[in-house]
C-alpha positions in Angstrom: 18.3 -2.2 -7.6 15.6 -0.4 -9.0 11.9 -0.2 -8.3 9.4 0.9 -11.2 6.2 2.7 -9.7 3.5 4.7 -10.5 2.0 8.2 -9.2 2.6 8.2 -5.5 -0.6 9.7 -4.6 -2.8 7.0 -6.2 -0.8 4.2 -6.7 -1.4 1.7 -3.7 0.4 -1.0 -5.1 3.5 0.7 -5.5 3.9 2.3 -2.2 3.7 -1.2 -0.4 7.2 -2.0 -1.9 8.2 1.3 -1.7 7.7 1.7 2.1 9.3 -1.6 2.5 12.8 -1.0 1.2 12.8 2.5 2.1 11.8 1.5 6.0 14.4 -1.0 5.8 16.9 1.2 4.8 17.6 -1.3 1.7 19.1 1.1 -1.1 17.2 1.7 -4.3 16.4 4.3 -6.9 13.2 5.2 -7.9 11.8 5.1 -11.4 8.5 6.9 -11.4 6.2 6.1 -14.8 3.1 8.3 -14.0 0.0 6.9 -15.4 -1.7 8.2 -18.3 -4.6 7.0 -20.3 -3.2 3.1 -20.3 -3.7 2.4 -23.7 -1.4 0.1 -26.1 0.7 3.0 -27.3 0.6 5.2 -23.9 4.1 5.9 -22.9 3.2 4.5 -19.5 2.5 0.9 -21.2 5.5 1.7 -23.1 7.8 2.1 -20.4 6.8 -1.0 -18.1 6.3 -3.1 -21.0 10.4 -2.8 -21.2 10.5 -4.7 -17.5 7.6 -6.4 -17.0 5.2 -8.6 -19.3 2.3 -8.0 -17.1 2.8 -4.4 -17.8 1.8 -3.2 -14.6 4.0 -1.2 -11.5 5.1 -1.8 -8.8 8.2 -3.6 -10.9 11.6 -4.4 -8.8 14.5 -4.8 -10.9 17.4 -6.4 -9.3 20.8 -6.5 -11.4 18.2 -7.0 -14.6 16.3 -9.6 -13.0 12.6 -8.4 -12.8 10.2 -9.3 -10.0 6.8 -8.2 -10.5 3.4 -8.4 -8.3 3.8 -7.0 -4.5 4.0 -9.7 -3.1 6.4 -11.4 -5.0 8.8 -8.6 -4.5 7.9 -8.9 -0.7 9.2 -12.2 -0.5 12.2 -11.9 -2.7 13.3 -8.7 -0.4 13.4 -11.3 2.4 14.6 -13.7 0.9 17.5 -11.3 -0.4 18.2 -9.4 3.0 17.6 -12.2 5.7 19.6 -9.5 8.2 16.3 -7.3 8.1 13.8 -9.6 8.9 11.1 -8.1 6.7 8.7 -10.5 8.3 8.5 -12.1 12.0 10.9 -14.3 13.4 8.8 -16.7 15.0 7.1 -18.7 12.7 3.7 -18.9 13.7 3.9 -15.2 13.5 5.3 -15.3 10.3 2.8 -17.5 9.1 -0.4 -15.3 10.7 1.9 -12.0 8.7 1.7 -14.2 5.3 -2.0 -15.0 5.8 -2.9 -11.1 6.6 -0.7 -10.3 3.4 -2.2 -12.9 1.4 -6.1 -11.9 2.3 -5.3 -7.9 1.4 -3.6 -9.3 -1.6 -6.5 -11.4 -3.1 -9.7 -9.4 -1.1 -11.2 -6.0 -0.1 -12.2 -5.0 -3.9 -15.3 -3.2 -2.1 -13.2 -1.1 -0.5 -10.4 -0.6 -3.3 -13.3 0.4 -5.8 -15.1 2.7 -3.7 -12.4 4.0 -1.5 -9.5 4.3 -4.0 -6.0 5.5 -2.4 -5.9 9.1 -3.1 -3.5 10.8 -0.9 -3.6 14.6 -1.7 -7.6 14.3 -1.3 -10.1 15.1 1.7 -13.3 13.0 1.5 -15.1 12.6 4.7 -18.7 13.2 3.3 -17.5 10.5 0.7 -16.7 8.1 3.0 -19.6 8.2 5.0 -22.0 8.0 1.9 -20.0 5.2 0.8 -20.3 3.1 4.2 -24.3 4.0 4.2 -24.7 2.9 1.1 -22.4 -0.2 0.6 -22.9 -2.8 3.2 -19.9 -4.6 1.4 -17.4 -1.7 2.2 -18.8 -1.6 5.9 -17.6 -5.4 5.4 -14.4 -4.8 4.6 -13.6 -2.3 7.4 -14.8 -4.9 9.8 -12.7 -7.4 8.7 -9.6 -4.7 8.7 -10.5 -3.4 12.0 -10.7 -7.3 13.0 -7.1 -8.5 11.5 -5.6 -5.4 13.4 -7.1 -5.6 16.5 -6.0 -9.4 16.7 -2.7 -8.9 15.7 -1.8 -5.5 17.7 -3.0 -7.7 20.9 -1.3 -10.8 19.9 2.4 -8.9 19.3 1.6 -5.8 22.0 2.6 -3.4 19.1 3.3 -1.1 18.3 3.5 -2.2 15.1 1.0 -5.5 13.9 3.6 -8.5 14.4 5.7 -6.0 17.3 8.5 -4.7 15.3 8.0 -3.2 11.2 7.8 -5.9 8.9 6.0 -6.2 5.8 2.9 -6.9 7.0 2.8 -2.7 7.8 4.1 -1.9 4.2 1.5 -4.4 3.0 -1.6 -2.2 5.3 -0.2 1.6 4.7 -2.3 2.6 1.9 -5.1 0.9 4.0 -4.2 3.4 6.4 -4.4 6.1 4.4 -7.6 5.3 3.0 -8.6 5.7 6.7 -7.4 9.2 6.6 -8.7 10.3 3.3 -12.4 9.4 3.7 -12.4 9.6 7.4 -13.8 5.8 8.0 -14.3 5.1 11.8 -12.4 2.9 13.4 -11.6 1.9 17.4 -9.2 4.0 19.2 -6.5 1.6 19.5 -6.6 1.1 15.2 -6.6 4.7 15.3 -3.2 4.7 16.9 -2.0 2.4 14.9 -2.4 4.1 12.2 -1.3 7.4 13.4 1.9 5.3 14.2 1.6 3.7 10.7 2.4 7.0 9.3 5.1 8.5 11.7 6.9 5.5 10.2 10.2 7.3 8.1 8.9 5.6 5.0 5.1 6.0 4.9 6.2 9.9 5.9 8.4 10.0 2.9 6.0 8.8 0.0 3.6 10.9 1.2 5.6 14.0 1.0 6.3 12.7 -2.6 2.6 12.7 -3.6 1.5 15.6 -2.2 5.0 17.1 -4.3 3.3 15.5 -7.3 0.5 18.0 -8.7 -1.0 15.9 -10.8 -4.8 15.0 -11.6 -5.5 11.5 -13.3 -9.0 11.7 -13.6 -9.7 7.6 -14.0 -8.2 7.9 -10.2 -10.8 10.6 -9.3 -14.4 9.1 -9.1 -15.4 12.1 -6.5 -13.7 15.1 -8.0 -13.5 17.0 -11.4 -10.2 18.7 -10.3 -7.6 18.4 -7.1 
């Protein structure tokens, strides 16, 4: 099994999977394509474009069978490895974990655009220029702070559904966005997310993009240089 990703540092989409399987303790090797300009004949579109038509990471290939899209791999990793029970047992719980999943999936572009993962960056004056001046952004942490609170007093934590399941993988670059532009949140989402990255496998990509040194300046909107 292998699972195609891009730099760990900015690549949000790729270090939900990643988290996943490596949390899990579901054996895989890495293949890292690190982004360059994008364009037809870039070797990153090169690369992907020999395991995925959408020619985009995070890519899971499994025995030469490729999944592509987060969430898709999300639910073929549970599907594939019933023993971990990547999401909740009980189903309402499993459907409220779907439903968080889903909404990150298809919502939050104010915060995505304006508060882009960047793990190996420190950008609290950003961040609080960015919730001053973008009521959609202030938005989007609401709702966040909202779907975390409910969830953390529904299950009684420590994690959102009690125990890890992809619902965390799905909200740990959220987290770090937290971190990187220092956006306020309540105490108890500040624990969780403090908890979020003591997890083994949030600790271990991060120690992989702060390894990285590299600058991909169409992932730095606020700097001209790390």
């Amino acid at each position: 099994m292998q699972l195609f990703i891009g730099n760990k540092n900015y690549s949000s989409w790729s270090m939900r999977p990643w988290v996943l399987l490596t949390q899990a303790g579901i054996a895989f090797d890495e293949v890292l394509l690190r982004f360059d300009a994008f364009t037809g004949e870039s070797r990153f579109k090169r690369e992907v474009g020999k395991v995925s038509p959408a020619g985009r990471v995070p890519v899971l290939v499994d025995d030469g069978f490729p999944v592509w899209d987060t969430l898709a791999i999300a639910e073929y990793l549970a599907e594939r490895f019933p023993e971990k029970s990547l999401w909740p047992q009980d189903a309402k719980a499993r459907a409220r974990a779907r439903s968080l999943c889903a909404e990150m999936h298809a919502g939050f572009s104010a915060l995505r655009e304006h508060c882009p993962m960047n793990l190996e960056a420190a950008l609290p004056d950003i961040g609080a220029r960015v919730l001053a001046e973008h009521a959609s952004v202030r938005d989007d942490l609401a709702r966040i702070v909202q779907m975390w609170t409910d969830a953390l007093a529904a299950s009684g934590g420590p994690m959102l559904f009690g125990s890890f399941s992809i619902a965390d993988a799905y909200f740990a670059p959220v987290a770090t966005r937290i971190r990187t532009y220092a956006l306020p949140v309540p105490a108890a989402v500040g624990a969780y997310v403090e908890r979020l990255f003591a997890l083994q496998g949030v600790q271990a990509w991060v120690r992989g993009a702060l390894a990285e040194h590299d600058f991909v300046p169409f992932d730095e909107p606020y700097r001209t240089q790390a």
